[in-house]
C-alpha positions in Angstrom: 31.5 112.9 212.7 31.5 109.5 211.0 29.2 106.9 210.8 29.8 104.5 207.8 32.5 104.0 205.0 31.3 104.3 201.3 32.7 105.9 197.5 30.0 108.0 197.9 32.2 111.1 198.3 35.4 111.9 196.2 38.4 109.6 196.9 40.4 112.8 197.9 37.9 114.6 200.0 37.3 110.9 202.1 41.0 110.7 202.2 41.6 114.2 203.3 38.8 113.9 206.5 41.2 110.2 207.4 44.3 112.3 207.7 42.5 114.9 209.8 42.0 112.0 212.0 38.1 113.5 212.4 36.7 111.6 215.5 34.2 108.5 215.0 31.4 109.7 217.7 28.8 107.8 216.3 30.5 104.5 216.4 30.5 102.5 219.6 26.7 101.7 218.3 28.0 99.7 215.2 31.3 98.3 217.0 29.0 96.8 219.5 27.0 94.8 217.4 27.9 91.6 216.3 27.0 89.4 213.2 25.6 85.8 214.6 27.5 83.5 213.9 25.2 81.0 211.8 24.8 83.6 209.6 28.6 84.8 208.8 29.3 81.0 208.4 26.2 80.9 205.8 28.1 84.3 203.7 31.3 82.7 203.8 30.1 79.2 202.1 27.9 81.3 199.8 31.1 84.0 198.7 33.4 81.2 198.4 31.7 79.8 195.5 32.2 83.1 193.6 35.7 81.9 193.9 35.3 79.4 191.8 37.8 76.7 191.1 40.7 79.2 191.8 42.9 78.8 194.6 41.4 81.5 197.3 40.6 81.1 201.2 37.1 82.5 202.3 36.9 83.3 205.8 34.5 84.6 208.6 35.8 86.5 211.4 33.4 88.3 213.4 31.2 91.0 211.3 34.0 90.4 208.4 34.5 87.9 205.4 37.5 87.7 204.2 38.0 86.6 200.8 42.0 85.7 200.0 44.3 84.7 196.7 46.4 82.0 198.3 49.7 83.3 196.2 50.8 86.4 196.0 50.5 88.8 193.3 52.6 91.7 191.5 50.6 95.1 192.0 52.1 98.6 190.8 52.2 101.9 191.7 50.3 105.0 189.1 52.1 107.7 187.7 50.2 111.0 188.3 52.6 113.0 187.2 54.0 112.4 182.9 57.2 110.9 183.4 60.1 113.1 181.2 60.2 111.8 177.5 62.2 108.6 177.5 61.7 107.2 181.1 59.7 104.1 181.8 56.0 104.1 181.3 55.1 102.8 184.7 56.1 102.9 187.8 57.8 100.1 190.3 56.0 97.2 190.9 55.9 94.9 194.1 54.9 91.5 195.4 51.7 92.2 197.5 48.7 90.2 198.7 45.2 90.3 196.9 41.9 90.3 199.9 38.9 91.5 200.2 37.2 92.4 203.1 33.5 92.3 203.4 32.4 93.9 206.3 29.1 93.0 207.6 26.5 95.5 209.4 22.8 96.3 210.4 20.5 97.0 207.3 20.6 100.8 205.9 17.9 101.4 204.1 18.8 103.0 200.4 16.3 106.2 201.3 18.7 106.8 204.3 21.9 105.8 202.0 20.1 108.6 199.7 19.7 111.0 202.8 23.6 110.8 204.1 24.7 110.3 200.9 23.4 114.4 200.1 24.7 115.3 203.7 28.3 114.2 202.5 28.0 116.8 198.9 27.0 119.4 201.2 29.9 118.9 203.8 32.1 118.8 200.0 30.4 121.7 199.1 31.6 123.4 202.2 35.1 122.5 201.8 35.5 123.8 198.7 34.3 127.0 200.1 36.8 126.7 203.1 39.7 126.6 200.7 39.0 129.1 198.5 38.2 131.3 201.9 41.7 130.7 203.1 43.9 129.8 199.9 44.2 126.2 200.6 45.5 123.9 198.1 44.9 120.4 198.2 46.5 117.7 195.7 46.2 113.6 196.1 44.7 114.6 199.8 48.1 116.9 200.6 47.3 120.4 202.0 49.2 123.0 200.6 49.1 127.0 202.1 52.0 129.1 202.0 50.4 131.0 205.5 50.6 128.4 208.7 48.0 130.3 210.5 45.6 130.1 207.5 46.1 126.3 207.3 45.2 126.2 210.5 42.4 127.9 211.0 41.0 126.0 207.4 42.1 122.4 209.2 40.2 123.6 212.8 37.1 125.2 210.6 36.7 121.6 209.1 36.6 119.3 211.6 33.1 120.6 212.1 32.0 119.3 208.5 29.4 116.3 209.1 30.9 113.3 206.9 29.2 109.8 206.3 31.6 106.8 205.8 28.8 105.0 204.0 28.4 100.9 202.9 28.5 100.0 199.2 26.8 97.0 198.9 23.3 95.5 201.2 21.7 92.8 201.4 19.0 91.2 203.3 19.1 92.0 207.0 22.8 93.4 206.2 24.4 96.5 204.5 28.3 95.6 203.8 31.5 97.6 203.2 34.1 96.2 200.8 37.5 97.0 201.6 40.8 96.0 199.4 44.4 95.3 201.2 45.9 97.2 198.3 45.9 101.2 198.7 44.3 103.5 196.1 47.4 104.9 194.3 48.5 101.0 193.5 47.1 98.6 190.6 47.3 95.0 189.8 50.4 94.8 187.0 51.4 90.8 187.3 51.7 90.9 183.6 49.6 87.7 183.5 46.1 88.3 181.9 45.1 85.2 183.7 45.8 86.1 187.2 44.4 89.6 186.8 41.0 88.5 184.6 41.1 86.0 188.2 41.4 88.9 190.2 39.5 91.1 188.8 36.5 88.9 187.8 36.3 88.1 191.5 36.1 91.7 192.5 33.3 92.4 190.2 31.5 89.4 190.9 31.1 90.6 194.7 29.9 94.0 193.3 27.2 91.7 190.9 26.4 89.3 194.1 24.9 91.7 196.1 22.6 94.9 195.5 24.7 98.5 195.1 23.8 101.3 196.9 25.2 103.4 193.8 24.1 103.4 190.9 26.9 104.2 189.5 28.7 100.9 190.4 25.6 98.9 189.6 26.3 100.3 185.9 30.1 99.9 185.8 30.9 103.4 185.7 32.3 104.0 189.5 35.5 102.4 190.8 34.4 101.3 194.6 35.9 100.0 197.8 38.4 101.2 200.7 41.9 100.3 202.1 42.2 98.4 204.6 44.0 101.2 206.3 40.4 102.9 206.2 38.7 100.1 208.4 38.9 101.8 211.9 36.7 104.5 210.6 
C-alpha cells in the first residue's frame, strides 16, 4: 500500500515495490485534493526567484510547480560495473532536459513523517528476510532466482509489505515532493562548470528554501528526489 513518495527508504528497495507495480489504495484521498490556486501562483513567483538571473521557466499547474532550464543540457549515464582496463572512463552521454517538479500536498506532520518513515525499515527489514527465505537476488532493483516458482512465491509474499512513498520537503500548510525529469542511473556531464554549478545550485537551493523532513538532506549527506516516471505513485 502506498501513500506518499520520499528517499526515505533505499533507492533500490523503492524502485523494486515500482516495478511490482504494488497498488496505490490509499490514494484517491490525495489525488482529490487540489492546491488553490492563489496559493500555487504565490509558490511559483516565490521559486522563481531562486532562479535567479538564469534563463529558467517557473510554472504552476495544478498541485505542481514546475521549475525548467530553458536549453537543454548534456546528462550521462554511471558505470556500475569497472569498465576493462583501457576503455573509456564514462559512459555515453545525451542531450536531455533539466526540471524539477515540486509537487504540492496537505501538511504531514514530521511525528507522522517519523511514524511511516519506521513503517517503511520494517517492511525493508522484511524483505530482506523474504529473500534470503527463498534465494532471491536482487541487483540495481533486478530480481534474480534460478527457481521460477520460488520467485514467485517471494514476488506474491511481498506485495503484502506496507510501503510509504513519503514527501521530502514541508512547508507551511503544505508537505512537497520533489521529483527530477532525469532517472537515477543518469548525471549531469555538460562539461561546463557553469551550467552544472547553475544546475546544481538550483537544486540545492529548493532543498535550503524549504524545511527537510530528513535530516540527512538538511545536512548534505543524503542525495533526494524521484523520477518523474515515479509520479503516479
Amino acid at each position: 500500500m502506498l501513500l506518499f513518495p520520499s528517499r526515505c527508504v533505499s533507492p533500490l528497495f523503492a524502485l523494486l515495490l515500482v516495478l511490482l507495480e504494488v497498488p496505490a489504495l490509499t490514494q484517491n484521498a490525495q489525488q482529490d485534493w487540489k492546491m488553490p490556486k492563489a496559493d500555487s501562483q504565490k509558490w511559483a513567483l516565490r521559486l522563481k526567484k531562486l532562479c535567479r538571473s538564469y534563463d529558467w521557466t517557473v510554472t504552476a499547474r495544478g498541485n505542481d510547480i514546475i521549475m525548467q532550464r530553458v536549453n537543454p543540457v548534456k546528462f550521462g549515464i554511471y558505470i556500475f560495473n569497472a569498465p576493462p582496463k583501457g576503455a573509456p572512463a564514462s559512459g555515453p552521454t545525451f542531450d536531455g532536459t533539466y526540471r524539477i517538479t515540486l509537487r504540492f500536498a496537505p501538511e504531514l506532520s514530521l511525528d507522522d513523517y517519523e511514524r511511516l518513515v519506521v513503517e517503511n525499515e520494517a517492511s525493508e527489514a522484511e524483505d530482506r528476510k523474504l529473500q534470503q527465505k527463498y534465494g532471491i537476488t536482487k541487483r540495481f532493483g533486478e530480481i534474480s532466482s534460478s527457481n521460477e516458482a520460488k520467485k514467485q512465491a517471494y514476488l506474491e509474499e511481498s506485495k503484502r509489505l506496507l510501503f510509504h512513498w513519503l514527501p521530502h520537503f514541508y512547508a507551511p500548510d503544505y508537505s512537497i515532493t520533489f521529483y527530477q525529469s532525469w532517472r537515477w542511473f543518469e548525471h549531469l556531464d555538460s562539461g561546463d562548470a557553469d551550467v552544472d554549478n547553475e544546475c546544481n545550485g538550483i537544486k540545492e537551493a529548493v532543498a535550503k528554501y524549504f524545511g527537510n523532513y530528513n535530516y540527512l538532506v538538511a545536512i548534505g549527506s543524503s542525495e533526494f528526489g524521484y523520477q518523474e516516471t515515479d509520479e503516479k505513485n
